[in-house]
C-alpha positions in Angstrom: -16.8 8.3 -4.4 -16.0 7.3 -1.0 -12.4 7.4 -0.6 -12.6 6.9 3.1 -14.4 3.5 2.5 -11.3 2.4 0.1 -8.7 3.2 2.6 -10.4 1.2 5.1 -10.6 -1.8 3.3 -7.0 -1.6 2.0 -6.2 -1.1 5.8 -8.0 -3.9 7.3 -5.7 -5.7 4.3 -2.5 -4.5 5.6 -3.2 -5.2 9.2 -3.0 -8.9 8.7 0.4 -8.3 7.2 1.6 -5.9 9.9 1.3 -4.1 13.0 2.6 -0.7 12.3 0.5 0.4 9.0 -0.5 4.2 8.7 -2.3 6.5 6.1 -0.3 9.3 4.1 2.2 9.5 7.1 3.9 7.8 9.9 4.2 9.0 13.6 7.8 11.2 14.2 8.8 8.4 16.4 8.2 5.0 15.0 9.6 1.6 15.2 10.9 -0.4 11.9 9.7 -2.0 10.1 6.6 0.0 9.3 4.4 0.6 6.6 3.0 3.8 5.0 0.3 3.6 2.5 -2.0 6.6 0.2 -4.4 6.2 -2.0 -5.0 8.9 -4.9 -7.6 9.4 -7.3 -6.6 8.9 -11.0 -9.4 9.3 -13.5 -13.0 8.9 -13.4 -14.1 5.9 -15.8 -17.5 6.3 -15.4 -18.8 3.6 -14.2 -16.2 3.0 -12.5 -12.9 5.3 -10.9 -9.1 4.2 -11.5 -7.5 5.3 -8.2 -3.7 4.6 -7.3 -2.5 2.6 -4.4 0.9 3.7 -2.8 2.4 1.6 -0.1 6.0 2.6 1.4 7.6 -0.5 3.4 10.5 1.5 6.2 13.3 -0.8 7.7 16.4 0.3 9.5 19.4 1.1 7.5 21.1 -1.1 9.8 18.7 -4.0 9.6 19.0 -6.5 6.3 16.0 -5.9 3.9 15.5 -10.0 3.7 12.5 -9.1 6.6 10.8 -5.4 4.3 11.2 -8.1 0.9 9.4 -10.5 3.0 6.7 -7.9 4.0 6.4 -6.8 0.0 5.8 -10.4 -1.2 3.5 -11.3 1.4 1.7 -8.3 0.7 1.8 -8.6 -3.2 1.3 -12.2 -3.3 -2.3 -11.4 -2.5 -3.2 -8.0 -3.5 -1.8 -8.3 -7.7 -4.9 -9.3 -9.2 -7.1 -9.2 -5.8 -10.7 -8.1 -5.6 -12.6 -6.9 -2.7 -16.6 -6.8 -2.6 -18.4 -5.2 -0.2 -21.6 -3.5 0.6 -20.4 -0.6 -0.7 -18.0 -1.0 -3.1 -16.1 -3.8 -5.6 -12.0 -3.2 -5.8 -9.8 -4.4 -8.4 -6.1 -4.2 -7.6 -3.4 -4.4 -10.4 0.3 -4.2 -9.9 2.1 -1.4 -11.7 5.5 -1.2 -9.9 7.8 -2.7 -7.1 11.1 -0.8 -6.6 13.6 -0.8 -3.7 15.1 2.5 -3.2 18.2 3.1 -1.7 19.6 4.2 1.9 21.7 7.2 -0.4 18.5 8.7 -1.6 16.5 7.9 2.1 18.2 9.0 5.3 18.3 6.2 7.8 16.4 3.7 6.1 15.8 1.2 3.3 12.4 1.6 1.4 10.2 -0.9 -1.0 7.7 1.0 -2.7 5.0 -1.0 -4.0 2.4 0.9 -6.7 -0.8 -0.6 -8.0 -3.6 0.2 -10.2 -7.2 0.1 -8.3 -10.4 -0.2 -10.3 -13.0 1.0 -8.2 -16.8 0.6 -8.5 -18.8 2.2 -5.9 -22.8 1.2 -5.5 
């Protein structure tokens, strides 16, 4: 499994929804809205590997969340049910969860989590 050659291709994805898209972890100082996404391995499926998808959408507290619910349906418009072929590898992405979570439980700042399921097949 290449897990490297997953995250790229979910992060050329993201970059044609955002500018400010990171792996695992955003910079100290970063400007809203921003995105953080992970991917995790889940189970081995032989042929194949379920892996999960994790990607945290950041606004302002300040800032109306009409602009991160944009971001999140943009984004899940075309990834829920999307597959990606490459030379490499064939992804399947299936949504499992969208939830907003709120500024009590976040300091500073509103957050969409979206969650999907990934069916990887690596050649």
């Amino acid at each position: 499994m290449n897990m490297n050659a997953v995250a790229d291709q979910i992060l050329e994805f993201l970059n044609t929804k955002h500018l400010r898209v990171y792996r695992n972890k955003a910079p100290k100082e970063v400007d809203f809205p921003y995105m953080v996404y992970k991917v995790e391995s889940v189970m081995n499926t032989m042929p194949s590997e379920d892996l999960y998808l994790y990607i945290d959408i950041y606004e302002d507290i300040n800032k109306s969340v009409r602009v991160m619910e944009d971001l999140a349906d943009s984004i899940d418009n075309e990834l829920n049910q999307k597959i990606i072929n490459t030379d490499t590898l064939n992804l399947y992405f299936d949504r499992e969860a969208r939830q907003y979570i709120n500024s009590e439980e976040l300091v500073g700042t509103h957050l969409i989590n979206l969650r999907y399921v990934i069916r990887a097949y690596f050649k």
